[in-house]
N, C-alpha and C positions, 0 to 999 in steps of 0.2 A: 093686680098681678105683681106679684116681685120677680125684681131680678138679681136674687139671690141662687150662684148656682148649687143644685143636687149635686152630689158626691158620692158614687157608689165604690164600696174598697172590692180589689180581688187582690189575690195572693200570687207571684206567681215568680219562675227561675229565669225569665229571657232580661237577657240586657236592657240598659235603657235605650239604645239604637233603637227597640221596637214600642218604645212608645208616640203618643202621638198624641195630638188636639185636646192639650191641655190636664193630659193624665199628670199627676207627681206621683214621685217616690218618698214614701212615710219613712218604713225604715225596714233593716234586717231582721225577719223574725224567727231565722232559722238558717240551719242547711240540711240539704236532701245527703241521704249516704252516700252519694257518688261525690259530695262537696260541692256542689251547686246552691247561690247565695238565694233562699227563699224572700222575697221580698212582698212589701205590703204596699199598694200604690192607690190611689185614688184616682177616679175618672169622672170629669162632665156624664152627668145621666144619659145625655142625649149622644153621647158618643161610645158608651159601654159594651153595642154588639160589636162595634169595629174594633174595638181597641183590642176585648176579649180575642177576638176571631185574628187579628194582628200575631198576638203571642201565639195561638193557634196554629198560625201558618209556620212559624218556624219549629214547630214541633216540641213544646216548651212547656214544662206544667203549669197547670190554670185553677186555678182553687177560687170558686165561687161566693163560697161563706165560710163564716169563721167555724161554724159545726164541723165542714167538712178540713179545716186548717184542723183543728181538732184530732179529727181522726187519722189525720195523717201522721200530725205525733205519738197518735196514743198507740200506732202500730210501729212507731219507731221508721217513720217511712223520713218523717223530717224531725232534725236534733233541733232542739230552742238553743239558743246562745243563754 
């Protein structure tokens, strides 16, 4: 068994005040047309429903996989830097 940890990414606009149990911040990989800093974060596998459901609670965009990062550029919903 290793204990090397899984790393799942999501995308998302809430502060880092809402993360928690070991998520990081990768980097900026956008902004939303309102000017909100799109950001790319990692999280402990094992802690991915809270962390999600965290950003959730303040009511904050949550971008699951990069397809769906994707599509949100490709409708001009988020500018790349």
């Amino acid at each position: 068994m290793s204990n090397e940890t899984e790393w799942v990414k999501t995308w998302t606009t809430a502060p880092a005040e809402y993360d928690g149990f070991g998520t990081e911040r990768i980097k900026i990989v956008g902004v939303t047309k309102n000017g909100g800093e799109m950001w790319e974060v990692r999280t402990p596998e094992s802690h991915v429903a809270w962390q999600r459901g965290r950003y959730y609670s303040g009511s904050y965009v949550v971008i699951l996989t990069a397809d769906d990062l994707q599509d949100q550029k490709d409708f001009g919903l988020v500018v790349v830097l």
